[in-house]
Backbone of each chain as ProteinMPNN parsed JSONL, in Angstrom:
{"seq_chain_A": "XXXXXXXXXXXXXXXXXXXXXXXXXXXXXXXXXXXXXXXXXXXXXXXXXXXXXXXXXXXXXXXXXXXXXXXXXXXXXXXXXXXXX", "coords_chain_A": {"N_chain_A": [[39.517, 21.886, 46.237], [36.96, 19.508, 44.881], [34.633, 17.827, 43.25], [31.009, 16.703, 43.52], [30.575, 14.772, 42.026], [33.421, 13.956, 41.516], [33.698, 12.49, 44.227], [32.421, 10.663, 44.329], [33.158, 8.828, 41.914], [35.729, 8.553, 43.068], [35.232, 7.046, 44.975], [33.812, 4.718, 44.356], [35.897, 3.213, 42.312], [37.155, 2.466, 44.176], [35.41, 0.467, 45.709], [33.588, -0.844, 44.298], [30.916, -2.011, 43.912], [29.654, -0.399, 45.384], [27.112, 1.809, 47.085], [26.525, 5.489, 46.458], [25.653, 8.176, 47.959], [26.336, 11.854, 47.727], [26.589, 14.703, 49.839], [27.099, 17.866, 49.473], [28.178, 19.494, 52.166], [28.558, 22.544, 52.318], [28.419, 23.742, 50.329], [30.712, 24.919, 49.314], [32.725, 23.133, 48.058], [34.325, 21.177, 49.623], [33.895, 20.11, 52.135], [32.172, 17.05, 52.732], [29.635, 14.85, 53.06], [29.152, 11.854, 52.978], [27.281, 9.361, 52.321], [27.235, 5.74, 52.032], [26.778, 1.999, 50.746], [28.01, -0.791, 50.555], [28.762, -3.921, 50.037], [31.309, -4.906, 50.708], [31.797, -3.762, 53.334], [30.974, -5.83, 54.825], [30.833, -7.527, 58.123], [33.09, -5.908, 58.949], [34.517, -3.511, 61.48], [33.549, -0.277, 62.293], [35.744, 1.205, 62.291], [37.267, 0.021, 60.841], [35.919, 0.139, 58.106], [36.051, 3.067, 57.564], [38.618, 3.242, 57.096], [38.517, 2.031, 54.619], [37.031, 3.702, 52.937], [38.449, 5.952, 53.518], [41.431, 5.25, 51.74], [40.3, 5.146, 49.431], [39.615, 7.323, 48.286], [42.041, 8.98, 48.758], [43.92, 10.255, 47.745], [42.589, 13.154, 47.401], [42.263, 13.722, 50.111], [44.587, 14.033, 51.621], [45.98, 15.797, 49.389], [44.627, 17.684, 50.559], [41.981, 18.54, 49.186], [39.9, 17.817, 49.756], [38.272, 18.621, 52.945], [37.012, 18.156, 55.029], [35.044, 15.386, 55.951], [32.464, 12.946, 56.629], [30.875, 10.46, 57.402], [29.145, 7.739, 56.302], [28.279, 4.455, 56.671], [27.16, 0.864, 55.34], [26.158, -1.813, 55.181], [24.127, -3.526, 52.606], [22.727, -5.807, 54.23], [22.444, -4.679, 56.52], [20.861, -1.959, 55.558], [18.735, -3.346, 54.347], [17.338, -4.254, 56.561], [16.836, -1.836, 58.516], [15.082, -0.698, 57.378], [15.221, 1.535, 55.289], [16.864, 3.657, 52.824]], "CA_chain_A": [[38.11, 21.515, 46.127], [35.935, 18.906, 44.019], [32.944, 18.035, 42.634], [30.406, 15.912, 44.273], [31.045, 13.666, 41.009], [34.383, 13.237, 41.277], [33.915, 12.017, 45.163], [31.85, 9.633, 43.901], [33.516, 8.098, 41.059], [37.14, 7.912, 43.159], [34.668, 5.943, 46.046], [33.705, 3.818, 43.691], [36.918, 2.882, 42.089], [37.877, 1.508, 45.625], [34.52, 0.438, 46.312], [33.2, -1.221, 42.568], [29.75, -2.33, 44.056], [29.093, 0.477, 46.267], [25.889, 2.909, 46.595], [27.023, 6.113, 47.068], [25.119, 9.464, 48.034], [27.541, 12.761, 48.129], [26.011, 15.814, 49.798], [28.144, 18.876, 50.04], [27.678, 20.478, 53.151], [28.952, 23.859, 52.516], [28.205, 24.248, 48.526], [32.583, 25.012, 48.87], [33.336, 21.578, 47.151], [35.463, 20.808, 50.169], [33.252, 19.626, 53.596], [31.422, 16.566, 52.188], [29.06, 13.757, 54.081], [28.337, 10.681, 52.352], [26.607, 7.522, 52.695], [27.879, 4.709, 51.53], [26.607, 1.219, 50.832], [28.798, -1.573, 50.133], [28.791, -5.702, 50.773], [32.504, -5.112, 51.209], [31.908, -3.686, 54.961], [30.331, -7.108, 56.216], [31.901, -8.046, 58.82], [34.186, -5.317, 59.304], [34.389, -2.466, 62.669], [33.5, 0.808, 61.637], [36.964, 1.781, 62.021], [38.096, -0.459, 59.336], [34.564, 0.674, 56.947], [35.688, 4.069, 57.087], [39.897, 3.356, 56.523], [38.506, 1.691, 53.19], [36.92, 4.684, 52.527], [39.908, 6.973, 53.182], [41.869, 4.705, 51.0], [39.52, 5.38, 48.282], [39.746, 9.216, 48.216], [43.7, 9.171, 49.634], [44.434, 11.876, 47.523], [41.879, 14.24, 47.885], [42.29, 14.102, 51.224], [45.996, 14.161, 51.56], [46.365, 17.232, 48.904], [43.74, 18.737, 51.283], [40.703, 19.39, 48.156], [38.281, 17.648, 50.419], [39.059, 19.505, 53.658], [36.311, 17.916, 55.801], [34.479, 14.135, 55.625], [31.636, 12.939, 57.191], [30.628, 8.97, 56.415], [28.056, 6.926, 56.824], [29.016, 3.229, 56.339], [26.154, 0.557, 55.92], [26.226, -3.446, 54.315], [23.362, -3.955, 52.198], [22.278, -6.108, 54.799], [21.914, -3.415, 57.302], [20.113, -1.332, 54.953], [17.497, -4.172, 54.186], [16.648, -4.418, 57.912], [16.462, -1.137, 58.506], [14.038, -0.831, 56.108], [15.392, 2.446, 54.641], [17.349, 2.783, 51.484]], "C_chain_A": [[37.925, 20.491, 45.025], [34.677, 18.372, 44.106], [32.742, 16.523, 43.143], [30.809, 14.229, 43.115], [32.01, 12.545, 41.068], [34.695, 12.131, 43.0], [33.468, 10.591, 45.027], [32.82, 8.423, 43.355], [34.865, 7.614, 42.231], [36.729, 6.6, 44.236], [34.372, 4.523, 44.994], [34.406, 3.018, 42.976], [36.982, 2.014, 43.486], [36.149, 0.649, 46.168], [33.355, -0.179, 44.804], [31.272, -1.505, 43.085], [28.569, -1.222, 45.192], [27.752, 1.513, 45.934], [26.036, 3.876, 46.979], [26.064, 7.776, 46.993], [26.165, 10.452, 48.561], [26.524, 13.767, 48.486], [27.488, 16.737, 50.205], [27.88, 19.727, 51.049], [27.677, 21.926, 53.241], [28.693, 24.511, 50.759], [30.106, 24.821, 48.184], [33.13, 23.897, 48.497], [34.712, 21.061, 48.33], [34.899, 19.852, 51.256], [31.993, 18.49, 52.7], [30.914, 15.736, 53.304], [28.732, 12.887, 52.719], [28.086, 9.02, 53.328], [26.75, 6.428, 51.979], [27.172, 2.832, 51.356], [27.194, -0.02, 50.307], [28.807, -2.952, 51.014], [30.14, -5.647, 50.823], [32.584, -4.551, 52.672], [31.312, -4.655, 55.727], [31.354, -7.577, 56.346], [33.14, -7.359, 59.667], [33.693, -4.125, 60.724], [33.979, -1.368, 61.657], [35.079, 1.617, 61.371], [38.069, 1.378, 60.361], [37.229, 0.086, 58.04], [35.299, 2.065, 56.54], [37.312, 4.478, 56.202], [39.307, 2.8, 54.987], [38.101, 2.709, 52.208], [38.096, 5.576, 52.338], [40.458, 6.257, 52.005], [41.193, 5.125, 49.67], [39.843, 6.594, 47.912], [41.444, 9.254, 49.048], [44.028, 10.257, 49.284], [43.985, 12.976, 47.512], [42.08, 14.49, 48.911], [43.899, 14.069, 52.169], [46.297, 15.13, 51.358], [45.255, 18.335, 49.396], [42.675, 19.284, 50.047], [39.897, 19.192, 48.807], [39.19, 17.965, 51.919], [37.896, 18.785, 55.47], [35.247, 16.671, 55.455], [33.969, 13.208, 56.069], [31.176, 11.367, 56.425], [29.824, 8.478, 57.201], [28.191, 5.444, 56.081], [28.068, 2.015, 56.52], [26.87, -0.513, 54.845], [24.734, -2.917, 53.852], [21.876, -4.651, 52.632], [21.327, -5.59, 55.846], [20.631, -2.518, 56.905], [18.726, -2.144, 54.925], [16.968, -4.45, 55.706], [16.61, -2.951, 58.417], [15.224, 0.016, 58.399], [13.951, 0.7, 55.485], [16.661, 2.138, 53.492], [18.577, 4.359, 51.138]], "O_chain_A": [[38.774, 20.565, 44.137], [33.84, 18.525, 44.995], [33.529, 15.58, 43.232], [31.159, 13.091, 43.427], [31.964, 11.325, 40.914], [35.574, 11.272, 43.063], [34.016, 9.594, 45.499], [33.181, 7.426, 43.98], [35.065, 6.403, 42.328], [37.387, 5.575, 44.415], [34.902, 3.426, 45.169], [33.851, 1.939, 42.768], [36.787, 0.798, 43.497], [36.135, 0.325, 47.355], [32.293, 0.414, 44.612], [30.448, -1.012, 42.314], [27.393, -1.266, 45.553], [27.447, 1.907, 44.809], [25.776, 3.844, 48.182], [25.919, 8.36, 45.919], [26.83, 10.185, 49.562], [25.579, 13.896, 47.709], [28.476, 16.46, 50.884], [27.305, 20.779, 50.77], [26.973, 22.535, 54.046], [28.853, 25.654, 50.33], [30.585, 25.035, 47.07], [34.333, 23.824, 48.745], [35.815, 20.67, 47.948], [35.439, 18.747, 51.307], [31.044, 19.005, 52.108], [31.496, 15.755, 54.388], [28.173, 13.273, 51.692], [28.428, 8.241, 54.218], [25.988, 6.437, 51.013], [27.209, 2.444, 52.523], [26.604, -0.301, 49.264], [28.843, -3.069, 52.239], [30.449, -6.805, 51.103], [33.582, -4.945, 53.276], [31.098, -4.566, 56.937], [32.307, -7.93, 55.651], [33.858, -7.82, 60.555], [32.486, -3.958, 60.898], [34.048, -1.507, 60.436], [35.385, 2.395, 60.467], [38.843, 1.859, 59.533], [37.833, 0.437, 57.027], [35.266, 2.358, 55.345], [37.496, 5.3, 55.305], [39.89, 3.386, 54.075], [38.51, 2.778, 51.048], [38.61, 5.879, 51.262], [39.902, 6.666, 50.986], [41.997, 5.484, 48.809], [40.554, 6.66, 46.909], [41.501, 9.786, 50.156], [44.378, 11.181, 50.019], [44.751, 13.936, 47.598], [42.167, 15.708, 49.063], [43.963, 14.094, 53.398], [46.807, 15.829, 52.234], [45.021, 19.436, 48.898], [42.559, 20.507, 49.97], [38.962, 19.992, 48.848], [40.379, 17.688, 52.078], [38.157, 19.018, 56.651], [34.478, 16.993, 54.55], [34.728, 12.241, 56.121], [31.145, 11.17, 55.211], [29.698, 8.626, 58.416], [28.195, 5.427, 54.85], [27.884, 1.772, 57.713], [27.744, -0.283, 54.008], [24.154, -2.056, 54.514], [20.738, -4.526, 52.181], [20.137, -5.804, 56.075], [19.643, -2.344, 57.619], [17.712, -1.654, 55.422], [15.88, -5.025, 55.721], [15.767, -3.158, 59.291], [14.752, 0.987, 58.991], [12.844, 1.148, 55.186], [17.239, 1.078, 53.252], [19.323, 4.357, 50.158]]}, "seq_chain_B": "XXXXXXXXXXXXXXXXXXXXXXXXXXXXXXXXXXXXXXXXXXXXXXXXXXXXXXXXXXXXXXXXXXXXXXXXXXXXXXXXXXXXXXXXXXXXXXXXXXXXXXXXXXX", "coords_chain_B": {"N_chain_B": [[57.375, 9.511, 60.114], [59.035, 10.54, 63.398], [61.249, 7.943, 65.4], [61.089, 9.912, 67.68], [58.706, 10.71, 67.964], [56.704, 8.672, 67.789], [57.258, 7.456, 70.041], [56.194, 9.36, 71.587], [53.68, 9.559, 71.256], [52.911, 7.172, 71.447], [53.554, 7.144, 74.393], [51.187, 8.941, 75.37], [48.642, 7.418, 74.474], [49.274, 5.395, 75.873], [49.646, 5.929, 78.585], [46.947, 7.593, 79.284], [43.72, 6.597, 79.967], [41.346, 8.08, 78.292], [42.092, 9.051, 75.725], [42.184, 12.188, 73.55], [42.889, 13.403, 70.938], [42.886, 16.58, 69.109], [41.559, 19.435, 67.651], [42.406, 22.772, 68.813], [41.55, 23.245, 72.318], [40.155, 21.683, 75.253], [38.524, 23.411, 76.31], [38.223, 25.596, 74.324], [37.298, 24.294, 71.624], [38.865, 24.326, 68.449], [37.669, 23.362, 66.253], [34.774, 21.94, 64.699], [34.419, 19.172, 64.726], [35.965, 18.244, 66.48], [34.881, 19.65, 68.497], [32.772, 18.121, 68.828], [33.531, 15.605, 69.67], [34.066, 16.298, 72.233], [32.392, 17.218, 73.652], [30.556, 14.916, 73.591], [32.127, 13.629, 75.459], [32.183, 15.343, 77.444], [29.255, 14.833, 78.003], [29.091, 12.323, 78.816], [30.666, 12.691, 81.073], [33.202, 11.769, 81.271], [36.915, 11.647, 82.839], [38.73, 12.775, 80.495], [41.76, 13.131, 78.271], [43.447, 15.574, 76.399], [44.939, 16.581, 73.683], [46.441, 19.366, 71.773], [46.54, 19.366, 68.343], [47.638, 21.217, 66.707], [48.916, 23.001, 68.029], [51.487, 21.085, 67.799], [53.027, 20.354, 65.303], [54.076, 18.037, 64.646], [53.383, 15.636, 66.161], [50.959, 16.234, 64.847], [50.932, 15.439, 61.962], [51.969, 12.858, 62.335], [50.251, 11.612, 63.958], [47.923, 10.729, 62.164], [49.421, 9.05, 60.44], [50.312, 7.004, 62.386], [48.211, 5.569, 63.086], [46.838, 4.783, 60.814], [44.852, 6.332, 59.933], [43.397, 9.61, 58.127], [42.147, 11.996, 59.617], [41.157, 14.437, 62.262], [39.63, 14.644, 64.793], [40.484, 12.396, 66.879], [40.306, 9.183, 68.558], [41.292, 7.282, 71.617], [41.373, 4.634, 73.53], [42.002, 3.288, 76.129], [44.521, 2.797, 75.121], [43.761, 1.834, 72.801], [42.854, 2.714, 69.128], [39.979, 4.322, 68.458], [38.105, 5.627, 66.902], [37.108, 8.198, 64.973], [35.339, 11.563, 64.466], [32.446, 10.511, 63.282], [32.345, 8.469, 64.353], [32.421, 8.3, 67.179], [30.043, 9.901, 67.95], [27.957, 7.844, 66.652], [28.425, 5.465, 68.217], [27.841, 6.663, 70.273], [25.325, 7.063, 70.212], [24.337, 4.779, 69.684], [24.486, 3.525, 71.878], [26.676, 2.609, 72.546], [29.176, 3.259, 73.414], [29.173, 4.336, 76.138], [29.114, 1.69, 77.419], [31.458, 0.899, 76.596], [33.456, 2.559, 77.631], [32.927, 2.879, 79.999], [33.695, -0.28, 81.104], [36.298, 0.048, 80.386], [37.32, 1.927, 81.741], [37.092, 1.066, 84.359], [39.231, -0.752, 83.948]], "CA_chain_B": [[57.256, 9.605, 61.54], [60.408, 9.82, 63.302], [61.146, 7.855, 66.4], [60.923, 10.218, 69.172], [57.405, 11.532, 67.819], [56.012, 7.699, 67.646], [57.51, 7.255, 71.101], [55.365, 10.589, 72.435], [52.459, 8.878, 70.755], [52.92, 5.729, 72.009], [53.082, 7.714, 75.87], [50.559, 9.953, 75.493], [47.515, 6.952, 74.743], [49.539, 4.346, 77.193], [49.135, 6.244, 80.154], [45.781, 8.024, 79.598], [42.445, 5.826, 79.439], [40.843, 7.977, 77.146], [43.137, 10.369, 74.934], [41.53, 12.84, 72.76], [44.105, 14.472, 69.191], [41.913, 17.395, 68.507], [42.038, 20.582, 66.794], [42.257, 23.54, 70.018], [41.329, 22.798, 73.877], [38.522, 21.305, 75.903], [37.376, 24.657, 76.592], [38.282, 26.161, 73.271], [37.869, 23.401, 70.412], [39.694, 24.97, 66.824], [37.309, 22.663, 64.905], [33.496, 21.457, 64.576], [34.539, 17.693, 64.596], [36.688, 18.157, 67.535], [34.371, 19.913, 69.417], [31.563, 17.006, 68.796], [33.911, 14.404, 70.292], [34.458, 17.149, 73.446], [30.629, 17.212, 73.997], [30.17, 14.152, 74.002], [33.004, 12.993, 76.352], [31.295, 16.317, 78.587], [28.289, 14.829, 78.735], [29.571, 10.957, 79.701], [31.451, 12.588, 82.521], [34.03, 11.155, 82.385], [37.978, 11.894, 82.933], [39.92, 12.51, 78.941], [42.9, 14.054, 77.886], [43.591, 15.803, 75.395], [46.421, 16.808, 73.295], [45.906, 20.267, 70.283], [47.083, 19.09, 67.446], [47.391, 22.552, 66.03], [50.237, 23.293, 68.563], [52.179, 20.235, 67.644], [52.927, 19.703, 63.855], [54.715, 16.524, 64.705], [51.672, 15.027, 66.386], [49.936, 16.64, 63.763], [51.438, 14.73, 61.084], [52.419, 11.452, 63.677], [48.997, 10.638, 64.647], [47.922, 10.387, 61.154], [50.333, 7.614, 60.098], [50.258, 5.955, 63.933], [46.61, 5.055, 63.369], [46.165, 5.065, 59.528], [43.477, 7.301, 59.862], [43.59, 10.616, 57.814], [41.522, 13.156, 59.921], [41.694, 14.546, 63.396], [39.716, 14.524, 65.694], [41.274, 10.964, 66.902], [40.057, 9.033, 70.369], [41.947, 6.163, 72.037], [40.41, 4.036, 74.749], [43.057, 1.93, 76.784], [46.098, 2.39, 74.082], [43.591, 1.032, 71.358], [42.017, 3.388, 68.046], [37.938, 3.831, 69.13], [37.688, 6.31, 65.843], [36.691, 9.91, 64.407], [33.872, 12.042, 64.877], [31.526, 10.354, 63.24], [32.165, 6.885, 64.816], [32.246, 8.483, 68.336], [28.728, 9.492, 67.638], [27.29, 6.834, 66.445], [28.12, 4.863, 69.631], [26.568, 7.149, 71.315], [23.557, 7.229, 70.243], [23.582, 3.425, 69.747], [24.538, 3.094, 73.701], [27.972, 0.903, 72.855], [29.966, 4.251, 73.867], [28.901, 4.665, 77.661], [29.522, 0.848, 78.272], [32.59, 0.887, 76.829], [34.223, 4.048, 78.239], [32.685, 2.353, 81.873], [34.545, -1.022, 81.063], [38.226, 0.43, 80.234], [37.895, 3.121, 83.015], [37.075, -0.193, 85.189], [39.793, -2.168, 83.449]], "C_chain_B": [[58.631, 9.688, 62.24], [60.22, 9.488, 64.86], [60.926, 8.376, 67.935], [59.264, 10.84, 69.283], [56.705, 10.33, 67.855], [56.092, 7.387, 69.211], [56.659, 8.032, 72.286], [54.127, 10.139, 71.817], [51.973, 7.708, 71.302], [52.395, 6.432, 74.082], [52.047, 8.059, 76.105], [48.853, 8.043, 75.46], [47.874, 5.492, 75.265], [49.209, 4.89, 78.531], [47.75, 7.2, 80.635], [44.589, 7.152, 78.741], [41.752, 6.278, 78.222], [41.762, 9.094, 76.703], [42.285, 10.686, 73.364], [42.784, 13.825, 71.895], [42.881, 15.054, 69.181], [42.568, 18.87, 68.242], [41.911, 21.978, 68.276], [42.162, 22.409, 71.065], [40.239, 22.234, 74.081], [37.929, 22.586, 76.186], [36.992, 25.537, 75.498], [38.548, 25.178, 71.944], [37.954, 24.157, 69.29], [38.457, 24.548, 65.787], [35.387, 21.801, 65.253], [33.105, 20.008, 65.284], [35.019, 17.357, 65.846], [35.998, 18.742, 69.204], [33.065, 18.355, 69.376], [32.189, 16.249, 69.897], [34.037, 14.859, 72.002], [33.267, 17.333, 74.263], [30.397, 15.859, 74.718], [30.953, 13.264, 75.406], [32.23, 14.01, 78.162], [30.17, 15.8, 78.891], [28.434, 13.043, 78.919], [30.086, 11.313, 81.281], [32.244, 11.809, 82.648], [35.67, 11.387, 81.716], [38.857, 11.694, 81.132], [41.054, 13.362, 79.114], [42.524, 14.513, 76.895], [44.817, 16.52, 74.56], [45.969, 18.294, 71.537], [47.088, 20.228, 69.772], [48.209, 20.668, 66.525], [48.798, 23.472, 67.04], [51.564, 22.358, 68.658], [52.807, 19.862, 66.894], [53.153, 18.44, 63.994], [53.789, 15.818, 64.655], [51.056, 15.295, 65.708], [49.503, 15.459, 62.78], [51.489, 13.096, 61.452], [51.027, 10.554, 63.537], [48.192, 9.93, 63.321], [48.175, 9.553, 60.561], [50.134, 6.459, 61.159], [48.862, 5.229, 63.918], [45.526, 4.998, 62.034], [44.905, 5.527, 59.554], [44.275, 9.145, 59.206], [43.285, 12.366, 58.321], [41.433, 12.984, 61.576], [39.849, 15.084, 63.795], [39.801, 13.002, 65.941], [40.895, 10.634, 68.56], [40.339, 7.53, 70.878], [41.236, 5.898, 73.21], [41.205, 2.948, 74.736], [44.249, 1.752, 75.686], [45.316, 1.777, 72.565], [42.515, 2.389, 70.51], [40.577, 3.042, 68.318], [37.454, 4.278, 67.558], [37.54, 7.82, 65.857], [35.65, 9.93, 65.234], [32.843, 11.211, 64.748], [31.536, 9.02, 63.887], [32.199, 6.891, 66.174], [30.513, 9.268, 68.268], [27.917, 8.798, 67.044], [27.304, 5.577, 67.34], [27.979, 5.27, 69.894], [25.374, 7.221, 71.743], [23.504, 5.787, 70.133], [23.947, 3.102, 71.392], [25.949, 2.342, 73.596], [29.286, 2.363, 73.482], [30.192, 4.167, 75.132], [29.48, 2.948, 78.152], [31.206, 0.02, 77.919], [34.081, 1.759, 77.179], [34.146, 3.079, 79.808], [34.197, 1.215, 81.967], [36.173, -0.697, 81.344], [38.101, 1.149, 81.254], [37.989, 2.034, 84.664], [38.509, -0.741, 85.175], [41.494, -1.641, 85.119]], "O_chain_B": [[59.488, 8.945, 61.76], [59.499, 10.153, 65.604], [60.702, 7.737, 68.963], [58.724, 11.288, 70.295], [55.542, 10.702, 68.009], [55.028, 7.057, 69.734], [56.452, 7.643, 73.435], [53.3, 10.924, 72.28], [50.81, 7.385, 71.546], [51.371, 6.233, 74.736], [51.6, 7.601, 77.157], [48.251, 7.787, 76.503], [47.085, 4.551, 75.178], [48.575, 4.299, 79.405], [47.461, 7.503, 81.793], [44.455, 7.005, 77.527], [41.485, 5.527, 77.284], [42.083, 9.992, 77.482], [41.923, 9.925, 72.467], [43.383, 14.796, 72.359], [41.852, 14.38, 69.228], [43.687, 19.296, 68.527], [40.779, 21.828, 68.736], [42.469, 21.222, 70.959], [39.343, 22.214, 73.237], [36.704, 22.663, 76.276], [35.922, 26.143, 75.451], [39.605, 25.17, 71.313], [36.92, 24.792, 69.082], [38.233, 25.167, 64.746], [35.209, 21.115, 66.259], [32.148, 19.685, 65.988], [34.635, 16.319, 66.385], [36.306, 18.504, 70.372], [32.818, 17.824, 70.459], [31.602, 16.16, 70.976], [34.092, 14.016, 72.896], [33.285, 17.582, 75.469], [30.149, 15.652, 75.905], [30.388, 12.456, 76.144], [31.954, 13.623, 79.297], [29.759, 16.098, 80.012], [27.343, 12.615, 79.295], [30.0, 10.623, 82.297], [32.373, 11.106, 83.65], [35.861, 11.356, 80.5], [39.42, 10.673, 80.738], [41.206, 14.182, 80.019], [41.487, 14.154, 76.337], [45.672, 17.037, 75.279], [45.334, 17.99, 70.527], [48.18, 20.645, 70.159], [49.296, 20.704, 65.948], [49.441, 24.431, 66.612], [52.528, 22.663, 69.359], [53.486, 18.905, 67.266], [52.389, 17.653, 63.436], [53.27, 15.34, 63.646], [50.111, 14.506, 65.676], [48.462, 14.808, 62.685], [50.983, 12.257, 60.707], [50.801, 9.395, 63.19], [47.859, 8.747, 63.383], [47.251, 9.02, 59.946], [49.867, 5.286, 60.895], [48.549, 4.378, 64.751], [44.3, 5.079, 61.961], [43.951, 4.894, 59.102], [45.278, 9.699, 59.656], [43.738, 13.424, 57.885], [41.56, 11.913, 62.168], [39.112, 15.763, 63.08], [39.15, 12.308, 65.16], [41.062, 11.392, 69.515], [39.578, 6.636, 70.509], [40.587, 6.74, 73.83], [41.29, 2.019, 73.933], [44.796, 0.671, 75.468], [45.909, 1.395, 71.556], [41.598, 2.937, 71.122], [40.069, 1.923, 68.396], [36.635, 3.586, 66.954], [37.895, 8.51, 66.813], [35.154, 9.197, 66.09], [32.177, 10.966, 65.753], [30.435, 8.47, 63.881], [32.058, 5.795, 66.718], [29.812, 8.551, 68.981], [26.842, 9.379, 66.896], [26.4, 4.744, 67.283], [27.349, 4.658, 70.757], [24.692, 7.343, 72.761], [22.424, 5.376, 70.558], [23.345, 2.148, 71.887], [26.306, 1.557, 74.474], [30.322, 1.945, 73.999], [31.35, 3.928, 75.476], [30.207, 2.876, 79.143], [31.843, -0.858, 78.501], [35.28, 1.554, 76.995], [35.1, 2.72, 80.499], [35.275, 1.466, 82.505], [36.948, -1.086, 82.217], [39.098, 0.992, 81.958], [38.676, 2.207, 85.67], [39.003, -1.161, 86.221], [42.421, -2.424, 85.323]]}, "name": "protein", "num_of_chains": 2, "seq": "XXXXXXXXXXXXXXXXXXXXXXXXXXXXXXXXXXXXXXXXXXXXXXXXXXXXXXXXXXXXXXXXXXXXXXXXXXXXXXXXXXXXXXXXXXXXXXXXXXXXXXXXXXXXXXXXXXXXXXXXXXXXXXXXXXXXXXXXXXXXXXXXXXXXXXXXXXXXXXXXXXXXXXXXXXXXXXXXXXXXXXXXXXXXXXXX"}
């Protein structure tokens, strides 16, 4: 398991400009969803948005602490037409 | 990975249009994520495989590396990576799912 914190901070490491909301789905520090906002996914598939993510968290989710991971993957851009935040 | 497990990887989403890695069966999915992608393929109607991970380790482990992706449930369309759970619902609900399931089952 870890803390909504540390999901954060390791996203952000891989991800320096990113906006990141962690909810824990299960309050067991393991099944997380986040939402993500980063000008490094323009342009890219979702498939590639969410490998940058993995990459980010590799080892949490490798040594199995986060056990379940739920993403939501948006540009900046997106967001501003949207018109949610 | 070792060659004869990349080789059963390689078979398995060459000769079926859509191939579903998931955790249990189509009738009995193991896993939350795995059942989502099983739903939704149930209510497209239309023809998947599927392969439980969970009786495989190899494939377990295999599919993982074969498709740098870390988490299972895993869904191929025509030999090519479509995505996870959450990226098989989210074409769904945006509509790009149904016309490209039609397409490849066309192709």
């Amino acid at each position: 398991m870890i803390s909504p914190d540390q999901v954060e901070s390791m996203i952000k490491t891989g991800l320096p400009d990113a906006k990141v909301a962690v909810q824990d789905l299960t309050g067991g520090g393991d099944h997380y969803q986040v939402a993500i906002v980063s000008s490094a996914f323009e342009g890219l598939s979702l498939v590639k948005r969410h490998q940058l993510v993995y990459q980010a968290v590799n080892s949490a989710m490798s040594s199995e602490a986060i056990h379940a991971l739920s993403l939501e993957t948006n540009t900046p851009s997106e967001v501003a037409m949207s018109g949610a935040d | 990975m070792s060659p004869e497990t990349k080789t059963k990887i390689d078979d398995l989403v060459q000769q079926n249009k859509i191939m579903v890695f998931m955790k249990g069966t189509k009738l009995m999915p193991q896993c939350g994520f795995s059942n989502n992608v099983v739903q939704i393929m149930n209510t497209l109607g239309v023809p998947f495989e599927t392969v439980d991970v969970l009786a495989d380790p190899e494939v377990r482990q295999g599919i993982k590396e074969y498709s740098d992706w870390p988490t299972i449930p895993q869904v191929y369309l025509n030999g090519e990576f479509l995505g996870g759970s959450d990226i098989l619902i989210k074409m769904y609900q945006d509509g790009n799912l149904q016309e490209m399931v039609e397409v490849a089952l066309a192709s």
